[in-house]
N, C-alpha and C positions, 0 to 999 in steps of 0.2 A: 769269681770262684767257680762258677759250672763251667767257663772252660776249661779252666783246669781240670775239673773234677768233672767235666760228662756224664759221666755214670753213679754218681752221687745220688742217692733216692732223694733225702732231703732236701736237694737244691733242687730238685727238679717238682717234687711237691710245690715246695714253696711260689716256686717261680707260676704256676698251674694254679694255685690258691692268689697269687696278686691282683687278679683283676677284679675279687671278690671284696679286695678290703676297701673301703670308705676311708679315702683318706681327704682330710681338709682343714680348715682354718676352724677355728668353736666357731664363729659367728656366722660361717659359709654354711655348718651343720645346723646353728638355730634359725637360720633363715629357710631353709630346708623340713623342717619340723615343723615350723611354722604354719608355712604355706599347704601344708600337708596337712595341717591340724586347723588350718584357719576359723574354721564354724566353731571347732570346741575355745578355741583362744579368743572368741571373739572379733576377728584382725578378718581384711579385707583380703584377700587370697592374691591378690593382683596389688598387696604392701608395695612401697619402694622406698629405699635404702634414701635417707638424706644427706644431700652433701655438706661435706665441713660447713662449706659457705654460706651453702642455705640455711644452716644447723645454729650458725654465729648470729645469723641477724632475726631468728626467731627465740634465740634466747633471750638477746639484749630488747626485742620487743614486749617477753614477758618481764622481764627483770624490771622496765622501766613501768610498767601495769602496776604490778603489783607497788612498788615501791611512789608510784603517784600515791595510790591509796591509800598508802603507812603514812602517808607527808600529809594527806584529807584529813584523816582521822585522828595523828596526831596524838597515839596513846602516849603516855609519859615513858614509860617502859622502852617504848621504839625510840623514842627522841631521845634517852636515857642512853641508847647503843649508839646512835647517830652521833653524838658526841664523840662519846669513845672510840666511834672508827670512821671519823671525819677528820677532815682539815677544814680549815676558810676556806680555800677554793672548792673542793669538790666533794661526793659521798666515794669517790672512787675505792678506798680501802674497804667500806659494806659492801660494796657491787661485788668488788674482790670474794670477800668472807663469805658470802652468800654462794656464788659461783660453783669454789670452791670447795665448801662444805657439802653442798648438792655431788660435787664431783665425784669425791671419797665415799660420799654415801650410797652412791650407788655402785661400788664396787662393793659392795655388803650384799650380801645375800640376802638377809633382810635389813632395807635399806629402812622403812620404816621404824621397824625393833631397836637397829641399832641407835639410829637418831634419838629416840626417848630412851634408851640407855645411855645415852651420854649426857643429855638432861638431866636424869635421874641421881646420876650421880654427883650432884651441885646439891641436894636435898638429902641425900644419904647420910642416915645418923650413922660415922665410924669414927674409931679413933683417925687424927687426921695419917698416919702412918700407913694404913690400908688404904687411904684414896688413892683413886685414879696419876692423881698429879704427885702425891708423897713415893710410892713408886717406883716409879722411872729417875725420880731425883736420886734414890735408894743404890740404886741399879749403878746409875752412871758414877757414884759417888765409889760403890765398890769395885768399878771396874777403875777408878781413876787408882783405888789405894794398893790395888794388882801393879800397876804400872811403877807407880812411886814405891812400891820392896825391891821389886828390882831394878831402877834405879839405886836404891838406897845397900840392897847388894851389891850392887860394881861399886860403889862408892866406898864400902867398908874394904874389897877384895884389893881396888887400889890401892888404898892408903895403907893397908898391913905389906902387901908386897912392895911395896915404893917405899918403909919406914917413916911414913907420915905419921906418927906416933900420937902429937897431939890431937889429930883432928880423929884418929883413928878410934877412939874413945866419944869420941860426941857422935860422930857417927854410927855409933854402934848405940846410941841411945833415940839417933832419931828412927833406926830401924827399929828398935823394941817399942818405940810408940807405935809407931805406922802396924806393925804388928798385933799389937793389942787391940788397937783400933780396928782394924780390919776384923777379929776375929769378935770383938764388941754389937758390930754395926748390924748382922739382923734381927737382934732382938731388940735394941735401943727405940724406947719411943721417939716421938718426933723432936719433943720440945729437950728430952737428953742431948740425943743427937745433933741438934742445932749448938747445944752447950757446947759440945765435946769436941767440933769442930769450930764453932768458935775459939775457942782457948787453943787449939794446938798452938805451939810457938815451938822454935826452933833454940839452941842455944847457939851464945856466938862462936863463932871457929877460934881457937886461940891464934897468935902468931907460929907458922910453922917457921921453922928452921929447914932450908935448903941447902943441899952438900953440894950438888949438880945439875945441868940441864935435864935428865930423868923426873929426878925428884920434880923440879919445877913445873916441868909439864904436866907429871903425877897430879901435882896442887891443882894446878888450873882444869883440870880434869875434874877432879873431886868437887871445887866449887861450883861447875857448871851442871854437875848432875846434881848439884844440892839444890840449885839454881831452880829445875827444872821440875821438883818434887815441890818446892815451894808455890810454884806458878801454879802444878795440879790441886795443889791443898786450897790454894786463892780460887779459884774455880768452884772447889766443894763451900766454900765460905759464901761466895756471892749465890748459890742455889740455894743454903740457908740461911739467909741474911732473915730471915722476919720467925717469929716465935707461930707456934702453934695457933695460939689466940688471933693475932692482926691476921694469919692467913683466914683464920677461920669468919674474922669479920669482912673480908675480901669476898672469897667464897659469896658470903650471905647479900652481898651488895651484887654480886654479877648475876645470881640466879634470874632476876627481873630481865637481864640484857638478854640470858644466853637462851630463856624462855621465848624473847623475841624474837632474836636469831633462826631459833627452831621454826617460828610461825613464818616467818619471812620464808624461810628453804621451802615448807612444804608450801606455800603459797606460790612459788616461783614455780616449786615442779608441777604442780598442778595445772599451772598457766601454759607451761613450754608445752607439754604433753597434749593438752586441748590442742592448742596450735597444730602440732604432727599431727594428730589423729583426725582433724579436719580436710588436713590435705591427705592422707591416707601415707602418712610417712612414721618411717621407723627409725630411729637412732641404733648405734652398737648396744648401748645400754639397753634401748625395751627388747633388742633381741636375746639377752641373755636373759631378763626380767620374764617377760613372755613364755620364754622357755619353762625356768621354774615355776611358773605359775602352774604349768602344765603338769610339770613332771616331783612336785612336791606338792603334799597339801598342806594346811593351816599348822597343822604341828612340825611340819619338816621330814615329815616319813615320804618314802618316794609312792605315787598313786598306781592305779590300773594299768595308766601308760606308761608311768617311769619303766615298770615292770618288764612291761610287753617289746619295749623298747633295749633295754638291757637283755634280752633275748638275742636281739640279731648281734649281737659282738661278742665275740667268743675271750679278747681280751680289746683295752683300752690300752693306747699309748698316746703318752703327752710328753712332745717334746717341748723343751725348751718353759719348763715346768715353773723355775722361780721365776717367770713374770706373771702367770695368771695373779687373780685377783678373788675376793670370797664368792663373789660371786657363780666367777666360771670352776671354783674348786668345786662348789655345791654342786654346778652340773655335773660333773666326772664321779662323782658322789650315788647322785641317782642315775644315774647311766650306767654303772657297774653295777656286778653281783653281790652288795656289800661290799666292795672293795676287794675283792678278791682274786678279781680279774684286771686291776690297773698296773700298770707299768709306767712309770714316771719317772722323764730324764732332766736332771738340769745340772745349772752349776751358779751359787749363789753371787758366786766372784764375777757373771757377765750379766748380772741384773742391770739395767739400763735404762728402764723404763718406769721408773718410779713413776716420773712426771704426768706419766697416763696410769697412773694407779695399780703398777704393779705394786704385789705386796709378798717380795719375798723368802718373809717372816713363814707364811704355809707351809713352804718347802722344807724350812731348817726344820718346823716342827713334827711335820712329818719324819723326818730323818732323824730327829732326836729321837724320836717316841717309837722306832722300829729297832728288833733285836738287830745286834752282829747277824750276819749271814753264818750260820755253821753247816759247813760240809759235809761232817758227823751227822746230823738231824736236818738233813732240806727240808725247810718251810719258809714259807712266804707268808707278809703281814696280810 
């Protein structure tokens, strides 16, 4: 564009301002902060980044530490998990669970909080509707009953225009249920809900009568999308197959395991981290961790430095936004002026990286939770 435009003030600002902006990877800038702040973070200023491979075989050192000494000690509680996430051959599915849990959890920005928040909630007096795990079964069930109306509208749209007459009446009945039900389900307690979906049934299609190859098709049409509501329905059925009560005694039987679970992750982190910090080594994770340590205190407010820091940047851009993680959102967080100064690009549809712990849940939410852009009133969230 400044060819074009040569004499463009703006492009020629801009271009005059580029060499001022700091552009990099988060963990290129926390490694940078770091080594800058090394005495207040307590970190060796001369840190070095550790390799996958070195990273692999200091984990599976402490994993096998710690987990010698769950197998010495032999609480009930651990051998009680050891069951339930063993085979005869090997503990490999703990090793897994543990891994893993550690993995997610440190994409939390507070990686500690979060883990006794998900403990906590195996002890949380609610009804079982408001748990964690009631929920998402809530969720998926009403996104399934979305699906199965309109299914169940093309099904009725067919069989009126094609003169499917008989079935055209029963389908019209399984849409006024699915209906009902959909508009039932956020207030339904649990042990309702489990009724209500238990008992749905379908009526049987009568014998249609066929005049033509249209018609015929028409049919075959209509049964497959009836087909195809009933398969979502069977879906909502096996998510409530057990009554409030058996979950609730469920629930009270794993609290012992998931309590162990928890001991075992921070035992392991605890283990890996001595290891790094002996050899004077940093993971991606303590570089984002470290960071926050610095730049937020005990309540999450940004400190002296967040401050001071959020100074030299006039605005924040994060491109490629739905993969970060809570983490690195919490940096961008205290890095800004309150948020006032961020600019955030993604697109939820090239998320890819789940696997390393994006979580591009932040994104939609931020997006959900800012107004329309109005033309009329320019403002920014």
């Amino acid at each position: 564009k400044t060819a074009a435009e040569p004499d463009n003030a703006l492009y020629q600002q801009q271009l005059l301002l580029l060499p001022r902006a700091q552009i990099s990877t988060i963990h290129g800038f926390c490694a940078a902060l770091l080594r800058e702040q090394a005495t207040a973070a307590g970190l060796p200023p001369r840190f070095q980044i550790v390799e996958p491979e070195q990273a692999a075989l200091l984990q599976q050192e402490a994993l096998d530490e710690v987990l010698e000494t769950a197998y010495q000690g032999a609480d009930p509680a651990f051998l009680g998990l050891v069951e339930q996430l063993s085979d005869k051959r090997s503990d490999e599915i703990l090793r897994k669970a543990i891994l893993r849990t550690e993995d997610f959890m440190q994409g939390q920005a507070q990686p500690k909080q979060w883990l006794r928040e998900q403990l906590d909630a195996y002890t949380r007096v609610q009804p079982l509707e408001q748990t964690s795990w009631a929920q998402p079964i809530r969720r998926r069930i009403g996104l399934a009953l979305e699906v199965c109306l309109q299914l169940a509208e093309r099904a009725v749209a067919i069989a009126e225009e094609s003169g499917l007459e008989g079935y055209r009446d029963i389908l019209r009945i399984d849409r006024q249920q699915l209906t009902q039900l959909a508009q039932e389900l956020p207030a339904m307690e649990y042990d309702a809900l489990q009724r209500r979906v238990a008992d749905f049934s379908f009526a049987r299609l009568p014998a249609a009568r066929v005049k033509d190859a249209a018609m015929e098709e028409a049919k075959t049409q209509v049964q497959a999308l009836r087909g195809l509501v009933k398969k979502r329905l069977g879906v909502a059925q096996t998510l409530l197959s057990n009554s409030a009560e058996t979950c609730r005694r469920d629930i009270d039987t794993t609290v012992p395991l998931m309590e162990a679970l928890g001991r075992l992750v921070e035992q392991y982190q605890a283990a890996y981290t001595a290891r790094k910090r002996r050899r004077k080594w940093l993971d991606y994770t303590d570089l984002e961790h470290e960071s926050l340590r610095l730049l937020l205190d005990e309540q999450g407010q940004p400190t002296a430095l967040a401050q001071a820091q959020a100074q030299r940047f006039e605005y924040i851009l994060v491109d490629e936004c739905q993969d970060i993680n809570g983490a690195q959102d919490a940096l961008f967080r205290a890095l800004s002026r309150q948020e006032q100064n961020l600019f955030l690009v993604g697109d939820v549809k090239q998320s890819i990286y789940g696997f390393r712990g994006a979580m591009p849940e932040i994104f939609t939410a931020r997006r959900d939770g800012y107004a329309p852009y109005d033309p009329e009133q320019p403002a920014f969230p």
